[in-house]
C-alpha positions as CSV (number, residue, x, y, z in Angstrom):
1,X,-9.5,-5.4,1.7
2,X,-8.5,-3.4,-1.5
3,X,-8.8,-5.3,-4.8
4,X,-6.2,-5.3,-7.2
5,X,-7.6,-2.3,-9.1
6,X,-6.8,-0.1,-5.8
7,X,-3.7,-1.7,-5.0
8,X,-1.3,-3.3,-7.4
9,X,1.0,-4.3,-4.7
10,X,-1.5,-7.5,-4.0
11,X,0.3,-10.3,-6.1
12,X,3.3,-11.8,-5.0
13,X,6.3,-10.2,-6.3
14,X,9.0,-13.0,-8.0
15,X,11.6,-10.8,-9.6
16,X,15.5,-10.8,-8.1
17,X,17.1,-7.8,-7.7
18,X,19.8,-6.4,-9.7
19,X,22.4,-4.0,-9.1
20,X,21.8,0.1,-8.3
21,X,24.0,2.7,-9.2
22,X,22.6,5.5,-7.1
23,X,23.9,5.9,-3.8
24,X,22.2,4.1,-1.1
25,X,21.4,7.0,1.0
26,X,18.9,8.5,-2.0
27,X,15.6,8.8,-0.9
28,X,11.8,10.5,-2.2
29,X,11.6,14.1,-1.6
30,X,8.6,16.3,-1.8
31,X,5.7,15.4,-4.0
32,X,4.1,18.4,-5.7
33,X,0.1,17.8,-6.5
34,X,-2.2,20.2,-8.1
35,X,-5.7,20.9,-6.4
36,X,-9.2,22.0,-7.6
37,X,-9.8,23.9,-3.8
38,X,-7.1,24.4,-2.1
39,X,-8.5,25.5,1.2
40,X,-10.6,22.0,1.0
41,X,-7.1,20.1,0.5
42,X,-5.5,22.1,3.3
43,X,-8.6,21.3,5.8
44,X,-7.9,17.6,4.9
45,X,-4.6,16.7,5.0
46,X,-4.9,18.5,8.2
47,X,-8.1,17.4,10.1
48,X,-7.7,13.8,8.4
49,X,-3.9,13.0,7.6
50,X,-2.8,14.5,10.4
51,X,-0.1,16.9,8.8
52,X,0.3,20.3,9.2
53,X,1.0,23.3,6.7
54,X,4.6,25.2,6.4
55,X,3.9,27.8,4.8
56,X,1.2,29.2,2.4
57,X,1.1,32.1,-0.3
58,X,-2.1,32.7,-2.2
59,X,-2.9,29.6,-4.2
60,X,0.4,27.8,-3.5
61,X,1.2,25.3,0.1
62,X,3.6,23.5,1.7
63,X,2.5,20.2,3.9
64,X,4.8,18.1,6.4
65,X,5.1,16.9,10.0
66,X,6.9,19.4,11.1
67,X,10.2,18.7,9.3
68,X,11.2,19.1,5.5
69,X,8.4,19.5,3.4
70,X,6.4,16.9,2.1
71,X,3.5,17.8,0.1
72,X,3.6,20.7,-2.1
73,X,0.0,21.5,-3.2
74,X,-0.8,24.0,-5.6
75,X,-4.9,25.1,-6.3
76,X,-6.1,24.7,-10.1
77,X,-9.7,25.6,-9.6
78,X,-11.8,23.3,-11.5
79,X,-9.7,20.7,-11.9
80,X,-10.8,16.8,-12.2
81,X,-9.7,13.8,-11.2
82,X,-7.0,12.2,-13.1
83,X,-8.3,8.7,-13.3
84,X,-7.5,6.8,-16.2
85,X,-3.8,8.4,-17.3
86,X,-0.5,8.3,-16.5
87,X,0.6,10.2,-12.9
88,X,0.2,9.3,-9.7
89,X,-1.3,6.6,-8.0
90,X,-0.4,7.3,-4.4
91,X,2.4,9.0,-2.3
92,X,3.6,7.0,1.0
93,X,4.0,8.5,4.2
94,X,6.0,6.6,6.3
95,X,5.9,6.7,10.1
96,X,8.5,6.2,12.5
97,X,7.4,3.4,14.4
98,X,4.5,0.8,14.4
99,X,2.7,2.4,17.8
100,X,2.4,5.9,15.4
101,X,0.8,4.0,12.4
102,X,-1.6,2.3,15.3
103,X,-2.2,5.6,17.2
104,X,-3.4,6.8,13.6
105,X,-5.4,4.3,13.1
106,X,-7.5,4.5,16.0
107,X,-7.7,8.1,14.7
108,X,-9.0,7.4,12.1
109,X,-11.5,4.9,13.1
110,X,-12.5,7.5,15.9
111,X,-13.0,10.4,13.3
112,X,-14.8,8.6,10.9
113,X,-12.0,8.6,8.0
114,X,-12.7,7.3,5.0
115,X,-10.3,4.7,4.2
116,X,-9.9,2.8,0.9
117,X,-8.0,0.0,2.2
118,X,-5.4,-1.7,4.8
119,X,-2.8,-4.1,4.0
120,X,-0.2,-6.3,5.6
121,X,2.9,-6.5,2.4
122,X,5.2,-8.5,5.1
123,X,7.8,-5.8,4.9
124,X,5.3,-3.4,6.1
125,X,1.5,-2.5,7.3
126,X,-0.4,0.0,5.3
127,X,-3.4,2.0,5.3
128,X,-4.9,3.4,2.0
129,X,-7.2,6.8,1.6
130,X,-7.6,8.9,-1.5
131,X,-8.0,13.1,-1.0
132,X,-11.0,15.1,-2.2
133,X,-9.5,15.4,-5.5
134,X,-8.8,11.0,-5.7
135,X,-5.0,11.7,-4.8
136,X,-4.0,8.2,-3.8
137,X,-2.0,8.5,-0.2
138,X,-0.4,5.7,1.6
139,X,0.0,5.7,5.8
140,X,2.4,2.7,7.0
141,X,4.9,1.7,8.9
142,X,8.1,-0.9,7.7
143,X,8.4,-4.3,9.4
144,X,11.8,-4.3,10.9
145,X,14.6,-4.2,8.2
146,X,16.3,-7.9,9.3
147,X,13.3,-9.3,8.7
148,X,13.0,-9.0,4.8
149,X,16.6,-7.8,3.4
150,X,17.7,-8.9,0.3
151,X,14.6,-11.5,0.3
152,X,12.0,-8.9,-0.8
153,X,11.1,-10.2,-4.0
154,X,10.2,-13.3,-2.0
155,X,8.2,-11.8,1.1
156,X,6.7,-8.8,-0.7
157,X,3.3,-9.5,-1.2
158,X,-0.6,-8.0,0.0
159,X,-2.8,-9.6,2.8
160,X,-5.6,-8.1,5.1
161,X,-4.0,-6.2,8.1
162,X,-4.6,-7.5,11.5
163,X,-6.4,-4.5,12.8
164,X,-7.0,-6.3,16.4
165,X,-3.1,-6.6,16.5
166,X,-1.9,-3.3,15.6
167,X,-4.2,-1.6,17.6
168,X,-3.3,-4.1,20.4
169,X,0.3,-2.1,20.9
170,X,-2.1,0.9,22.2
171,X,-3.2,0.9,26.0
172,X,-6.7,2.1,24.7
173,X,-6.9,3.0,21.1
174,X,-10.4,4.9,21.7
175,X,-9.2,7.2,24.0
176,X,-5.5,7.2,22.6
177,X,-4.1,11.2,21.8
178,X,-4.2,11.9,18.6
179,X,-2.3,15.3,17.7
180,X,-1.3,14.9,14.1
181,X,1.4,12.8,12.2
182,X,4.7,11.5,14.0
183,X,7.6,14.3,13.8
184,X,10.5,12.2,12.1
185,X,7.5,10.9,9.1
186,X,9.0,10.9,5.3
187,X,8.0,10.2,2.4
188,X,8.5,6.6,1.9
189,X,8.2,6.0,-1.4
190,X,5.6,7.3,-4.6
191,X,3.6,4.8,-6.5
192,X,3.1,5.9,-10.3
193,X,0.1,4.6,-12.9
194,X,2.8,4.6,-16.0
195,X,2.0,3.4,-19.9
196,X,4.4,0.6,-19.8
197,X,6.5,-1.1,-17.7
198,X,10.1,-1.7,-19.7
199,X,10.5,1.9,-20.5
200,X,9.7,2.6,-16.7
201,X,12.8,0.2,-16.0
202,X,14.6,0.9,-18.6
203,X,14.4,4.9,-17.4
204,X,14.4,4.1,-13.5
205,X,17.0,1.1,-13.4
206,X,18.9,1.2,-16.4
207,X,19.8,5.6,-16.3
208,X,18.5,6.5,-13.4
209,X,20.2,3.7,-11.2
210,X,17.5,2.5,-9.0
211,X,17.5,-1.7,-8.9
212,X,14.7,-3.8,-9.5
213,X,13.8,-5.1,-6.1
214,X,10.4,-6.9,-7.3
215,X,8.7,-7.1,-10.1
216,X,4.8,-8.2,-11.7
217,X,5.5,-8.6,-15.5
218,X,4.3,-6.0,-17.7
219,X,1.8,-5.0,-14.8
220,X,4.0,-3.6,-11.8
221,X,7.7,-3.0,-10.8
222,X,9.3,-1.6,-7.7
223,X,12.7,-0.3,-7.3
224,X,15.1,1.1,-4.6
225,X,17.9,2.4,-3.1
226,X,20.4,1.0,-0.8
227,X,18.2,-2.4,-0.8
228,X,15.1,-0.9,0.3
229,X,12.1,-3.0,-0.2
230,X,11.0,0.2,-2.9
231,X,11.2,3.8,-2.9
232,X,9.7,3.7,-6.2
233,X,6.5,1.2,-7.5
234,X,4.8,1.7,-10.8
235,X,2.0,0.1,-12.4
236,X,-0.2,-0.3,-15.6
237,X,-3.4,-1.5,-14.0
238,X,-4.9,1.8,-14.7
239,X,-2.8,3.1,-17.3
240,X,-1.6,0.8,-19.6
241,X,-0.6,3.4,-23.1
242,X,-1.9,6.2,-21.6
243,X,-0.4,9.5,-21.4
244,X,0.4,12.0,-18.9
245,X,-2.6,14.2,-17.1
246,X,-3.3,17.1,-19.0
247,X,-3.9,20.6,-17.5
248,X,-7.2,20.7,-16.1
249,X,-6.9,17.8,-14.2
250,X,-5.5,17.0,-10.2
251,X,-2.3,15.7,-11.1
252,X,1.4,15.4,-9.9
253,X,3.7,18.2,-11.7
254,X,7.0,16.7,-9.5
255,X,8.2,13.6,-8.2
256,X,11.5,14.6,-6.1
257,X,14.7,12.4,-5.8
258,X,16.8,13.8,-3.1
259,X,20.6,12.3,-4.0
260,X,23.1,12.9,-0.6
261,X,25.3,15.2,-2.2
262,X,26.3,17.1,-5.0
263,X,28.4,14.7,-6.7
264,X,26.0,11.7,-6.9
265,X,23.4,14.7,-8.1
266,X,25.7,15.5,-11.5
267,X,26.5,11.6,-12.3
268,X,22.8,10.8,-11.6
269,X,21.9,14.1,-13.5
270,X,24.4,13.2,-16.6
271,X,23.0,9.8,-16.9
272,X,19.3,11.2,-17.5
273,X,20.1,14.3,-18.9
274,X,19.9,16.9,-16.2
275,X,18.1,17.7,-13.0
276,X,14.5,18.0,-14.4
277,X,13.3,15.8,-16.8
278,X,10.1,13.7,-17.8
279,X,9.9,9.8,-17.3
280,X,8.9,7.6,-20.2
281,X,5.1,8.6,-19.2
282,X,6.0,12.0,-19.0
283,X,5.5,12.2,-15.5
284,X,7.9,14.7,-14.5
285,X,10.6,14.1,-12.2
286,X,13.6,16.7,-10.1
287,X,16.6,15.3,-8.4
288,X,17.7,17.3,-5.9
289,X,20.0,17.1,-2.5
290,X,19.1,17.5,0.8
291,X,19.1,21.2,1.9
C-alpha cells in the first residue's frame, strides 16, 4: 500500500459536484514527457508497460496500444527527475476491461515489475509504477459506471487492492499470455503536482469547464467530464508554491484535452484564451479534437 505522499487519492473525497460546461464527450489526449535516455524509456514502456511505439524520428517518439497515440516522449539527455515542482504526478492508462488490468498484473508479478503501489478507489482498481526517469504512470480499470454515478464524491476513496480477487478472474495468472497493453486502452485521466489548489479550480472549473467531482481542501481536487469520476486530479502534497520544472529536468511539456468537435474547441478555447496555454502552475496544456 502507497502512503499518501505516493498517492493523494487516499482520503475520502467529500466535495459535491458542480456543473461542467465542456461537452461530455471531452476526454485526455496524448501526454507529452521529456526523457534523459530515450532508448531506455522506449525499452520500458515497452518490455514493462506493455505499449508499443508508433513511430520514432531521432530523439523524438510516439507510444500507444496500437490506436491514437498516447505517450509522446521526447529525449533531453541529462535530464533529472522533477521531484519537488509543479508538473506531473502520474498519467493514467486505462484498460478496457477488469480481465486486461488482471492479465497485466500477473505480468507484472511474473516479470519482476517494480510497482510503487496498488489501490482499490471504489470506482476503480489501480496499479502504480514510476519510469526510469520517476514519471508517475497509473494501470487500472473503472468499476462499472452504475455503480458510482453521480455519488463519486461519496465512494471515491483509496484501500489496498484485493490482489487474490483480481487475479482470481484469470484461469491461471502464472501462465496467463501476456502480449502487451489491451488495444481499445486510453488515457484515463492525468494527475498534476500544482502550487495551489483554488487557482487550479478556478482555471479547470471556472474557464476551462471541467466540474468538481471531489475534492481534499487545499490538498487535492478532481474534475471531469460528462460525470466521470475524474479525467483530471491535482494535488499539492508535493508541490505546494512551487513552480513549473525547469529545462534540465524530466518533465511534462503537454497535457492534451481532446474537445469532440470544432465548435466546443473555439468556445472552450475563447474562455482560456486560445488552444495553447499554461495553467496557473504553468504546466502547459493544448486542446485539441479528435483527428
Amino acid at each position: 500500500m502507497i502512503g499518501a505522499m505516493e498517492d493523494p487519492e487516499e482520503l475520502t473525497a467529500v466535495d459535491e459536484p458542480v456543473q461542467a460546461e465542456v461537452p461530455a464527450a471531452t476526454r485526455m489526449g496524448a501526454v507529452h514527457l521529456t526523457v534523459a535516455d530515450l532508448d531506455r524509456s522506449l525499452a520500458y514502456y515497452e518490455q514493462q508497460i506493455g505499449l508499443r511505439v508508433h513511430a520514432r524520428d531521432g530523439g523524438r517518439a510516439t507510444v500507444g496500444a496500437g490506436g491514437e497515440d498516447l505517450l509522446v516522449l521526447t529525449e533531453e539527455p541529462g535530464a533529472r527527475p522533477a521531484d519537488g515542482y509543479s508538473g506531473l504526478f502520474h498519467f493514467a492508462l486505462l484498460v478496457p476491461e477488469r480481465a486486461d488490468l488482471a492479465r497485466w498484473l500477473a505480468h507484472a508479478a511474473r516479470d519482476r515489475v517494480a510497482l510503487s503501489g496498488l489501490s482499490d478507489h471504489a470506482v476503480s482498481e489501480a496499479i502504480y509504477l514510476r519510469d526510469p526517469d520517476h514519471h508517475g504512470i497509473e494501470v487500472y480499470a473503472d468499476r462499472p459506471r452504475e455503480e458510482w454515478e453521480g455519488k463519486v464524491w461519496e465512494r471515491l476513496t483509496t484501500l489496498p487492492l484485493d490482489v487474490d480477487d483480481l487475479l482470481g478472474v484469470l484461469d491461471d495468472p502464472a501462465t496467463e499470455p501476456f502480449d502487451g497493453l489491451a488495444t481499445g486502452t486510453v488515457m484515463g485521466h492525468v494527475h498534476l503536482c500544482v502550487a495551489a489548489i483554488e487557482p487550479t479550480n478556478a482555471f479547470y472549473r471556472d474557464r476551462l469547464g471541467f466540474a468538481v467531482m471531489a475534492g481534499l481542501g487545499d490538498q487535492a481536487t478532481f474534475l471531469s467530464a460528462g460525470g466521470y469520476h475524474h479525467h483530471l486530479g491535482a494535488n499539492t502534497w508535493q508541490s505546494a508554491g512551487a513552480p513549473y520544472a525547469p529545462e534540465g529536468h524530466a518533465r511534462v511539456t503537454q497535457m492534451t484535452i481532446v474537445l469532440p468537435d470544432a465548435a466546443s474547441l473555439d468556445e472552450t478555447a475563447r474562455r482560456v484564451g486560445g488552444t495553447e496555454v499554461r495553467d496557473p502552475s504553468g504546466i502547459p496544456v493544448v486542446l485539441t479534437t479528435a483527428a
